[in-house]
C-alpha positions in Angstrom: 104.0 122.5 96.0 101.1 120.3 97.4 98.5 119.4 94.6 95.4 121.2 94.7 92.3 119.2 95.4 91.2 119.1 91.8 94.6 118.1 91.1 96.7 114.5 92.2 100.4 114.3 92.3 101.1 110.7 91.2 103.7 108.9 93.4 104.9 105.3 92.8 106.7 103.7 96.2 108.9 101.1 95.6 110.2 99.3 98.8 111.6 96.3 99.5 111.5 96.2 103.4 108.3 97.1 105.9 104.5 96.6 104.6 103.4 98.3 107.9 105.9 101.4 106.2 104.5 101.4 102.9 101.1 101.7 104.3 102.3 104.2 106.4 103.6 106.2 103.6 100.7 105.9 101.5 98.1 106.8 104.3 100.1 110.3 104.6 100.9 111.1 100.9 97.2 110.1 100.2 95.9 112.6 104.1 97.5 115.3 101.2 95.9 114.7 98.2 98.6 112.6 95.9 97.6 109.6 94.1 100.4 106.5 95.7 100.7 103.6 94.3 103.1 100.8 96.2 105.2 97.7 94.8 107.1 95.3 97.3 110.0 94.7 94.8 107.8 92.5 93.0 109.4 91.4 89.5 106.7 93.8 87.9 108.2 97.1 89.9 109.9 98.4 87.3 107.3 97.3 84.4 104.4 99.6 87.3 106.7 102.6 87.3 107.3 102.4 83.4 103.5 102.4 82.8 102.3 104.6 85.4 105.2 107.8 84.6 105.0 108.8 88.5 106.2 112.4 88.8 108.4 111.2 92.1 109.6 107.7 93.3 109.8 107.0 96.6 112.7 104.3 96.6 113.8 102.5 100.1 117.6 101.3 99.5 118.2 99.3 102.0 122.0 98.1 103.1 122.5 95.0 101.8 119.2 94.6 99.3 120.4 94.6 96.0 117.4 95.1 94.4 116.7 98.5 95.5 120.3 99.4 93.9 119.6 97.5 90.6 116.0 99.2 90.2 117.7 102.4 90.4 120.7 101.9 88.1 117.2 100.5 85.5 115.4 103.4 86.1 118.4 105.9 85.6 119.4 103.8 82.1 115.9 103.8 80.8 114.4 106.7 78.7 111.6 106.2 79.8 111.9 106.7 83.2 115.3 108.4 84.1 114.0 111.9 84.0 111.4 110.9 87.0 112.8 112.3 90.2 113.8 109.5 92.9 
């Protein structure tokens, strides 16, 4: 269900390959209203995601990156964020 226009999904992106794809991303999810927020797999991704309590993730796992995988086995461990949808 999109958002209304009074109302902003908030989506945190997490991706660990293509800045010209993150800004991608965020340029279409913002076209519909939601509220993106992005993270290159900095050390402070998880800390962003903990504070912010996105309602989705957006997660790139990429073959061969492990820290896509070992954000998402965090996120999944932690109460405070493994009931947000990845």
């Amino acid at each position: 269900m999109m958002p209304s226009i009074t109302e902003t999904a908030s989506i945190s992106s997490a991706s660990n390959s293509e800045p010209d794809f993150l800004n991608l991303l965020r340029e279409l999810l913002m076209h519909e209203m939601y509220n993106v927020t992005t993270t290159n797999f900095v050390p402070e991704t998880y800390e962003v995601i903990e504070t912010l309590q996105p309602e989705l993730i957006i997660l790139d796992l990429v073959a061969g990156q492990k820290s896509g995988w070992d954000l998402l086995e965090r996120l999944a461990q932690e109460a405070s964020t493994n009931g947000i949808p990845i």
